[in-house]
C-alpha positions as CSV (number, residue, x, y, z in Angstrom):
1,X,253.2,160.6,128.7
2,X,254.7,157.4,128.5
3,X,252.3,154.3,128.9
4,X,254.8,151.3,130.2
5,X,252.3,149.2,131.2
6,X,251.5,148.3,128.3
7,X,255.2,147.2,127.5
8,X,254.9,144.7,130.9
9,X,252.3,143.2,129.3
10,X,254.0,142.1,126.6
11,X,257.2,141.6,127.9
12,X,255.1,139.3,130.8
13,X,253.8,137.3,128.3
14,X,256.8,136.6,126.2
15,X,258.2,135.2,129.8
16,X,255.2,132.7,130.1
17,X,256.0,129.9,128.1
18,X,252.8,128.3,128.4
19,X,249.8,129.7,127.0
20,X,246.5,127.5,127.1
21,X,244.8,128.4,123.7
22,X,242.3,125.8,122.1
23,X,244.3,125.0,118.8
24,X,243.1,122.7,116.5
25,X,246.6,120.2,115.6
26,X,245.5,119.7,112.1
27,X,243.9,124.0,112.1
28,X,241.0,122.4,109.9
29,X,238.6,124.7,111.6
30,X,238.1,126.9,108.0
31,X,237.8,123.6,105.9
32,X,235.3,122.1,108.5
33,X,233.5,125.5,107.9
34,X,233.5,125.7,104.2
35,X,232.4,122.2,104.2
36,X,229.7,122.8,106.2
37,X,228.2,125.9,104.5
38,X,228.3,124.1,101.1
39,X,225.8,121.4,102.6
40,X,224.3,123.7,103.5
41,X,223.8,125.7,100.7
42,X,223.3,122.4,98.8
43,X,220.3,121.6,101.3
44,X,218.7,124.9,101.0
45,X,218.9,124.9,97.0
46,X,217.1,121.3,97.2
47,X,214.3,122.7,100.2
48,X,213.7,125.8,98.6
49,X,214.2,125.3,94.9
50,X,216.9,127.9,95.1
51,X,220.1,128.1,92.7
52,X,222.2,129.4,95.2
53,X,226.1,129.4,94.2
54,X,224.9,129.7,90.0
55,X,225.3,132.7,87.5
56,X,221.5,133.7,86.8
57,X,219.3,136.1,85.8
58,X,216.3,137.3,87.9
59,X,213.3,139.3,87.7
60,X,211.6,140.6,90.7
61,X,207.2,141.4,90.9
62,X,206.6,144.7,90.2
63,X,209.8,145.5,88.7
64,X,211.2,145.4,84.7
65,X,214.4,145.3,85.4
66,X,216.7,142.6,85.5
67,X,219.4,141.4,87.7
68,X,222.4,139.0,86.9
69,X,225.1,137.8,88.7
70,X,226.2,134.9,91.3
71,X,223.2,133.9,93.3
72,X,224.3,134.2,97.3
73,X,222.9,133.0,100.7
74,X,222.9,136.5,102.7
75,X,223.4,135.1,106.2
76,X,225.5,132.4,107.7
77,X,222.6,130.3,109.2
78,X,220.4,128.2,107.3
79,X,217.1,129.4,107.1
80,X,214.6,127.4,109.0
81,X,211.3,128.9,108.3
82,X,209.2,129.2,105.4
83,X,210.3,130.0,102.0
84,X,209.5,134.0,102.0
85,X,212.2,134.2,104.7
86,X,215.5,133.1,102.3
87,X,217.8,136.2,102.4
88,X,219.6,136.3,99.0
89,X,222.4,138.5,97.8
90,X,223.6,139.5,94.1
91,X,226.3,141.6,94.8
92,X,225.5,144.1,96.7
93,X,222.1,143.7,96.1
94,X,219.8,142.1,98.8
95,X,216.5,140.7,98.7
96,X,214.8,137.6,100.1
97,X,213.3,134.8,97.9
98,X,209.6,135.9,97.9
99,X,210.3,138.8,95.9
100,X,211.9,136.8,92.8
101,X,209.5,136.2,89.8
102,X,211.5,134.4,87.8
103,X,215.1,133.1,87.7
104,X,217.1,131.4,85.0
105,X,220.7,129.9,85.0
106,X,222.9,131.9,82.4
C-alpha cells in the first residue's frame, strides 16, 4: 500500500514559495531566553536565599546523608509563592527548598 498523499504534500509545499512563519531576523529568541532565566535565577537566589547555579553541599532534616553537586531550579517558571514551594534539582535528584537543612558552597 502506497501512501502518495503524503508525497503531494510535500511536493505542494515546495511549489508555494511563500510560507508565513514568524521568524525572528536576528533568531535571538534562545539568547532572549537564556537571558531571561538567568535573572531570573539571580532574582530567586536574592528572594529566597538560594545558591542556585553553585557547586554545594546539602543536608536535608531527617536525613545523614549528604548531597553535592550543581544546585538547579526544577521548573521553568519562577516561583511565586512562599519559600517551601522552590523546586530544586541536583542531578537527578529532586527536592524543594523546605526540605534543605543546611547548604554550603564547595
Amino acid at each position: 500500500m502506497q501512501n502518495d498523499d503524503q508525497i503531494d504534500f510535500f511536493q505542494s509545499l515546495e511549489k508555494e514559495e511563500t510560507l508565513d512563519f514568524p521568524i525572528d531576523p536576528d533568531e535571538k529568541g534562545y539568547q532572549f531566553f537564556a537571558e531571561d532565566r538567568e535573572r531570573a535565577i539571580a532574582q530567586v537566589n536574592k528572594r529566597f536565599g538560594a545558591m542556585i547555579g553553585e557547586n554545594v553541599r546539602l543536608n536535608f532534616f531527617g536525613f545523614t546523608d549528604e548531597l553535592t553537586g550543581k544546585l538547579m531550579l526544577n521548573t521553568l517558571l519562577i516561583p511565586e509563592s512562599k519559600k517551601d514551594d522552590v523546586p530544586l534539582r541536583i542531578g537527578r535528584a529532586k527536592f524543594n527548598l523546605r526540605d534543605v537543612e543546611n547548604c554550603i558552597l564547595t
